[in-house]
C-alpha positions as CSV (number, residue, x, y, z in Angstrom):
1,X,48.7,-62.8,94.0
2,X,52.1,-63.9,92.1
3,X,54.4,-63.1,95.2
4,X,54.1,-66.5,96.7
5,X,55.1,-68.4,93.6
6,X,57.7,-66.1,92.3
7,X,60.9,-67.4,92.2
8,X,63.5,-70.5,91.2
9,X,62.1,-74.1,92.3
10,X,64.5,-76.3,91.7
11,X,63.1,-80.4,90.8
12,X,62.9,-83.1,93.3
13,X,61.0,-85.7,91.0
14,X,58.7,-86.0,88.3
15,X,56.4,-88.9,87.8
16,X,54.1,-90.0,85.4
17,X,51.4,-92.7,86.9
18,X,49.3,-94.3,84.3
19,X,45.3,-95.3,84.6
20,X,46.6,-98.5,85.7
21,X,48.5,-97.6,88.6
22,X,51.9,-97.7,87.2
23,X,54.2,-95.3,88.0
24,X,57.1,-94.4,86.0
25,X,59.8,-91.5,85.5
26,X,60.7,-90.1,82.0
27,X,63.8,-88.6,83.2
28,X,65.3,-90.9,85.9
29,X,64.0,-90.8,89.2
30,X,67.0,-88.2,90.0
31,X,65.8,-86.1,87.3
32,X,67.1,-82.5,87.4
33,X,65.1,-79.1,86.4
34,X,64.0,-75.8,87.6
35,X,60.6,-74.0,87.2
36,X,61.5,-70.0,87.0
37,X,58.2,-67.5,87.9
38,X,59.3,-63.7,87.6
39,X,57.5,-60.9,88.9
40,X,56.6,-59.3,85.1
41,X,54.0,-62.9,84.6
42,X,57.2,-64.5,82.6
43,X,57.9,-68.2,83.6
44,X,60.7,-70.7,82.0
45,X,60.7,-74.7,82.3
46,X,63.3,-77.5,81.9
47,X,63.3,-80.6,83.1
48,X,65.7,-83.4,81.8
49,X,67.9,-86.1,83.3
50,X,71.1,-86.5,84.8
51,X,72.4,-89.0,82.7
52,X,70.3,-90.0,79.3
53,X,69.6,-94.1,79.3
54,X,68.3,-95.6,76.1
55,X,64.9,-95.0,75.9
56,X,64.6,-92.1,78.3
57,X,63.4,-88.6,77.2
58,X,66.0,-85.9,76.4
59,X,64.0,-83.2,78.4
60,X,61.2,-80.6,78.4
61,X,61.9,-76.9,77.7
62,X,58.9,-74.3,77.5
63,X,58.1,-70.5,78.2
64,X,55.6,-68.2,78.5
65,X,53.4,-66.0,80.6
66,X,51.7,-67.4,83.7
67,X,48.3,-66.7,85.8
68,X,48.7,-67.9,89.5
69,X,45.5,-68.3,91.3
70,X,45.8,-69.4,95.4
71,X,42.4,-69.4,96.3
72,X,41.7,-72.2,93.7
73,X,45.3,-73.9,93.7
74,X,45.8,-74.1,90.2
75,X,48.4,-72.4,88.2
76,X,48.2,-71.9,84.1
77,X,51.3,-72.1,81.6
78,X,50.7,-69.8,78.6
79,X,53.1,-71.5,76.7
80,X,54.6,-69.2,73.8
81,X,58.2,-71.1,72.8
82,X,58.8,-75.1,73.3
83,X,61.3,-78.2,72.3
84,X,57.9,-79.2,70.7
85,X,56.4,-76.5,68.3
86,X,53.0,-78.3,68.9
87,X,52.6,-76.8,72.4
88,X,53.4,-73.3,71.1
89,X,50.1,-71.5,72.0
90,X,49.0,-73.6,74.4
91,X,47.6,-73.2,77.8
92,X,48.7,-75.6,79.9
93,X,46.6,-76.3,83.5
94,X,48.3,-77.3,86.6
95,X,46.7,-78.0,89.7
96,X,49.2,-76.1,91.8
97,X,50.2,-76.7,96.2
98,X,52.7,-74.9,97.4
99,X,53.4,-75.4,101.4
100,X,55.8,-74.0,102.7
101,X,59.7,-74.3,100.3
102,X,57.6,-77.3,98.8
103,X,55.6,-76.3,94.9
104,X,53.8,-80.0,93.7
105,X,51.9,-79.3,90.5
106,X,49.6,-82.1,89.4
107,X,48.6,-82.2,85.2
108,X,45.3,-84.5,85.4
109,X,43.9,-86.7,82.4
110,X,47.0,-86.6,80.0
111,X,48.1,-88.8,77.2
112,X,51.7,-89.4,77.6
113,X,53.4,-91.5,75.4
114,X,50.4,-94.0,74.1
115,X,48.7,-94.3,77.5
116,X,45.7,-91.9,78.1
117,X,44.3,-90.5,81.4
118,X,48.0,-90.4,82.8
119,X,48.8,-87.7,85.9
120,X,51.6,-86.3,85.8
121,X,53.2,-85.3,89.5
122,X,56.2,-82.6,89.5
123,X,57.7,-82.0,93.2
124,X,60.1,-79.1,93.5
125,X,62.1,-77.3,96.4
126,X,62.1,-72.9,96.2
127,X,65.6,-72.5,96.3
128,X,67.1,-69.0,97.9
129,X,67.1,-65.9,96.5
130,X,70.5,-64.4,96.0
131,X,71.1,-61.0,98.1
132,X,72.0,-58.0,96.0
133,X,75.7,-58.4,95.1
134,X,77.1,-55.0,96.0
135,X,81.1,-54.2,94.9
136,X,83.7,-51.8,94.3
137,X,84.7,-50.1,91.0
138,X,87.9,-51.5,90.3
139,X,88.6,-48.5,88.8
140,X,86.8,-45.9,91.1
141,X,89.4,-44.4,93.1
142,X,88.8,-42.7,96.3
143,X,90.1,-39.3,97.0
144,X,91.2,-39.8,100.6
């Protein structure tokens, strides 16, 4: 049951809050990035921020082929290209809510940078689909 996730979210924030409580954002806390499902099980990730400040990551960028599951709320990334080679191959689990326009998907018991049993929170917003462009052929003339 894909149909509810398929589409462009766009980012509203991601946070990483470490065992100790601390919150903190890799990419600015007006980080930018979209999370792409298609229909064919296909998915791309970026997430990176508006404007780079020292010390601040340069971004994520990922793809693969997803599994969606609604009854349990969780949402796996079979990651098959990546900015970092070492994810290539990877399945990557992601507790996954989606109400409404809102996706939040929750990654439990990470190590992010040199802290361990971080969670990572990633809010986005479905954005429209665009109708079907239909046009003219310039160069179809009609024989009226």
């Amino acid at each position: 049951m894909n149909s509810l996730i398929v589409g462009t979210w766009k980012l509203k924030s991601f946070e990483v809050q470490k065992e100790n409580g601390e919150s903190i954002f890799p990419f600015g806390e007006d980080a930018t990035g979209l999370v792409i499902y298609s229909e064919s099980g296909n998915f791309s990730v970026q997430y990176m921020p508006k404007k780079l400040e020292e010390g601040q990551l340069k971004g994520i960028s990922y793809f693969g082929t997803f599994e969606y599951n609604r009854e349990k709320d969780y949402i796996i990334h079979h990651v098959e290209g990546s900015l970092f080679p070492n994810d290539e191959g990877l399945d990557k689990l992601r507790h996954a809510c989606i109400r409404g326009k809102t996706l939040v998907l929750t990654c439990h018991k990470l190590d992010w940078d040199e802290d361990t049993n971080t969670t990572v929170t990633i809010h986005f917003e479905k954005q429209e689909e665009m109708a079907e462009l239909s046009f003219t052929k310039p160069w179809a003339r009609s024989e009226n």
